[in-house]
N, C-alpha and C positions, 0 to 999 in steps of 0.2 A: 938222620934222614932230613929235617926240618931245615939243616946250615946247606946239605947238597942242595936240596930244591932253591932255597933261597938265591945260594950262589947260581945257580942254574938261569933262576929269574931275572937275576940283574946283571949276568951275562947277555941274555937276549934281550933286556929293556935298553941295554947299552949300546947293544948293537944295531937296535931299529931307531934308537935318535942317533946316531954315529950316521948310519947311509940314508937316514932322513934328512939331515942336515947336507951332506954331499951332493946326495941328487937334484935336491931342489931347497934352496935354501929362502925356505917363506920365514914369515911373523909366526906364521900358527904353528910352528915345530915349538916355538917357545911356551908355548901352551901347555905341551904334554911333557917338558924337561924336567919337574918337579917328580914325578913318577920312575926317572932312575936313578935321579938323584936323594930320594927317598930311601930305594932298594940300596943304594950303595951303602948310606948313613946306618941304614939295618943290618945290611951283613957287618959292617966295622963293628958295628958296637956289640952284635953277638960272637965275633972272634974275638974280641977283648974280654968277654965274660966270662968268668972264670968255674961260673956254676951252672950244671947245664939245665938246659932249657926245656919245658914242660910241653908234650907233645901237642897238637891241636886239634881239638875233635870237630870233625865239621858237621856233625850231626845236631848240633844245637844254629847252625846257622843255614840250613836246607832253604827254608823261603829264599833267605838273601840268596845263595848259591842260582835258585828256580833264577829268582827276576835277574841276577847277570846274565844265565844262558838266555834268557829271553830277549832280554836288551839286543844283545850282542848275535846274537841269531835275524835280529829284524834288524840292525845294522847292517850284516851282511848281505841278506838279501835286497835291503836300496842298493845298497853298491853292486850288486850282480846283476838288477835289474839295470841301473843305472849304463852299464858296462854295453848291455846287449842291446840296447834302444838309444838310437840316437837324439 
């Protein structure tokens, strides 16, 4: 489950700097290129491992999990706000 998801992520972390970079090609895309190119180094080095890999319980990390959705909930709301008021 752990390598699908993985792969899963830095499929789509690939593909939002790929048409990030096409669309509008700012400074600030370089900003966030460290984040698939992380996900990529991760998946290689978990398909090269020959011993499998120990599942991840997220129940010891709940706060952290709370303050991303939070972050990332009041991020999108600037931006929807943002979107709807000129």
């Amino acid at each position: 489950m752990s390598k699908t998801f993985l792969f899963l992520c830095t499929i789509l972390a690939v593909f939002i700097s790929v048409s990030g970079f096409i669309t509008s090609p700012s400074p600030i895309h370089f900003i966030f290129l460290p984040v698939p190119l992380y996900l990529i180094a991760s998946f290689v080095a978990q398909l090269r491992s020959s011993r499998a890999q120990p599942e991840v319980s997220l129940s010891s990390r709940r706060s952290g999990l709370i303050i991303a959705i939070f972050f990332f909930s009041f991020l999108l709301a600037f931006k929807l706000i943002g979107l709807f008021l000129p």
